[in-house]
N, C-alpha and C positions, 0 to 999 in steps of 0.2 A: 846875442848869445842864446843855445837852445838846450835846453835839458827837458829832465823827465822829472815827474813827482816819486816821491820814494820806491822801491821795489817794483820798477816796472815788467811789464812784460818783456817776453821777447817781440810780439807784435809793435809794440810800443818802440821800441829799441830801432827796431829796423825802418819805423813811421820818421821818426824822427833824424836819421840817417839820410832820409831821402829828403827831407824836409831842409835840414841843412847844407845837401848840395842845391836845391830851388831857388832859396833867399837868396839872394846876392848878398856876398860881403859876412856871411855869418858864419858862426863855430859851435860846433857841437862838442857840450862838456859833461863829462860823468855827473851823475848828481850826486852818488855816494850818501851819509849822511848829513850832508850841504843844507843850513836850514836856510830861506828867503833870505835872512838878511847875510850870511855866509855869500848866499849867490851874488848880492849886488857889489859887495865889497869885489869879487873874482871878478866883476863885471868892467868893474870902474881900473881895475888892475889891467885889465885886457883892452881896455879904452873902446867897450862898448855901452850904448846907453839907454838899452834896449834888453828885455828878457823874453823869452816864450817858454811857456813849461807844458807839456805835452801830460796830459793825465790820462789813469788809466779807466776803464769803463766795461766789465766783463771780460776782462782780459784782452783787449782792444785799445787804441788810444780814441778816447771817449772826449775829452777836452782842452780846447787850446787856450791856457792864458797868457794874456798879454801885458806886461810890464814897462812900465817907464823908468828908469832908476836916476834917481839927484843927484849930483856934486857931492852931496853929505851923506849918500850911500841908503838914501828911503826909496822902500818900490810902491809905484802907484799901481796898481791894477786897470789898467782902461779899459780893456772887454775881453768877453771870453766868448771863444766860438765852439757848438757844440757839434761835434762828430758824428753821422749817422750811415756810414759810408766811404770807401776808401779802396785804392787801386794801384798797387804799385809792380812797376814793371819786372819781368824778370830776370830783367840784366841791368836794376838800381844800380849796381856794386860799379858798373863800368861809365857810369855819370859824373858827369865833370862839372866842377863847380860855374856857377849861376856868376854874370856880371853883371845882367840886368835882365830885371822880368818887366815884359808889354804890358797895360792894359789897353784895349780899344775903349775908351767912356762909353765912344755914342752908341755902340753896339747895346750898352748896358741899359741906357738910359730909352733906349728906343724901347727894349722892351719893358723897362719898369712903367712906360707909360699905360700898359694894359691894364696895370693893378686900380685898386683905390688908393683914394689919398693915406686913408692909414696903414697899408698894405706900403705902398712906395717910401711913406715914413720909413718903418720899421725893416728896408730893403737896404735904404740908402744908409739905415746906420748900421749894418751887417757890414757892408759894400764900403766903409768910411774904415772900418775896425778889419776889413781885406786889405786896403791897401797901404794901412800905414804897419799889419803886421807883416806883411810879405813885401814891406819897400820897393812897391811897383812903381813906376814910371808911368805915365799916362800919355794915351797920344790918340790923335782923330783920323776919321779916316783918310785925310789928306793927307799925313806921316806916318802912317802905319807903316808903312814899307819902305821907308828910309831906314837905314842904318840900322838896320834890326834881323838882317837875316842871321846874325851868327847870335842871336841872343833866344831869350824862350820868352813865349806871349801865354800871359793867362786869358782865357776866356771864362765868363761868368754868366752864370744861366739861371733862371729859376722855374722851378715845376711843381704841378700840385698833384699829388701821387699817395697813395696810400704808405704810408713807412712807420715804425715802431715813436715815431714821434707825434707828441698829441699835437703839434701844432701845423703838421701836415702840410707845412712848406720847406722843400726843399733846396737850397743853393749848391749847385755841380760849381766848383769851381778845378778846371780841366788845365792843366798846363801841358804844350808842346812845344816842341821846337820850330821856331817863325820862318826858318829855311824848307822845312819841308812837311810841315803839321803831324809830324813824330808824335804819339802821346807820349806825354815822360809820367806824369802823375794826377791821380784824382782825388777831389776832396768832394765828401758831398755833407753841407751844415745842415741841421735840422732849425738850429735857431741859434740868438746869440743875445749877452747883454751886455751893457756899458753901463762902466761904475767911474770912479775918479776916488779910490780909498788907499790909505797907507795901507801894505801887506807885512803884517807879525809876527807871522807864523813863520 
């Protein structure tokens, strides 16, 4: 399930729009006066068990958190990824929902080997907190091209570039469509963390 934090923008609104026809399998819901634990209980009613809350950041969607929600209606927070860049098409409105999104691994993995080992750490748990928030499927490049032209493949990328984040690493992560390398959307993270805490608020 995908909402927004209270009194989003319209930036926001439209991020999230597009964000919910990418996910496979996911619903975009008003957030209204909805506080966390309202969401989970809506969550568990809709027989999802899963949240994302898109926040706002200068009038932009600034952050993605990611939730787990319990049988008993508690949200975990697992990680949140921070937004430092973003691209969406101008014909989102005419996008059809997502059944399933590609990952290539080895692509990933080939080039996290450039980094350092503490660099690669902190890649690979950016890269863990991608694909369990976007329900990616994962494939090598021996299946890559099986049974996937009618779906959309993320590619993920990282760069070091000057940008308003002090931590001056970048993640593009690029989604297109696998029949014909269409871009449909871009995200670009500055950083991300991973927690495992009840959410209260």
């Amino acid at each position: 399930m995908i909402t927004t934090s209270h009194r989003p923008t319209r930036n926001t609104r439209r991020f999230v729009k597009v964000l919910s026809k990418i996910i496979p399998y996911s619903k975009r819901v008003n957030r209204g006066k909805l506080t966390l634990k309202q969401l989970a209980l809506q969550a568990i009613d809709l027989g999802f068990n899963a949240i994302i809350v898109v926040r706002n950041r200068k009038g932009n969607p600034g952050y993605i958190d990611f939730y787990r929600v319990s049988p008993s209606g508690e949200l975990i927070k697992e990680c949140t990824l921070r937004i430092c860049g973003y691209a969406v098409p101008s014909n989102y409105k005419k996008l059809t929902h997502a059944t399933k999104v590609v990952l290539n691994l080895e692509e990933v993995l080939q080039e996290s080997k450039q980094q350092n080992r503490n660099e690669q750490i902190d890649e690979l748990k950016t890269l863990d907190c991608i694909i369990r928030m976007f329900n990616v499927i994962m494939s090598t490049g021996r299946d890559r091209h099986s049974n996937i032209s009618e779906g959309i493949c993320m590619h993920v990328t990282t760069s070091y570039k000057e940008n308003e984040c002090k931590e001056g690493k970048i993640f593009d992560i690029i989604f297109t469509r696998c029949g014909n390398n269409e871009m449909l959307f871009r995200i670009s993270i500055c950083s991300s963390s991973r927690m495992s805490q009840a959410a209260t608020a």
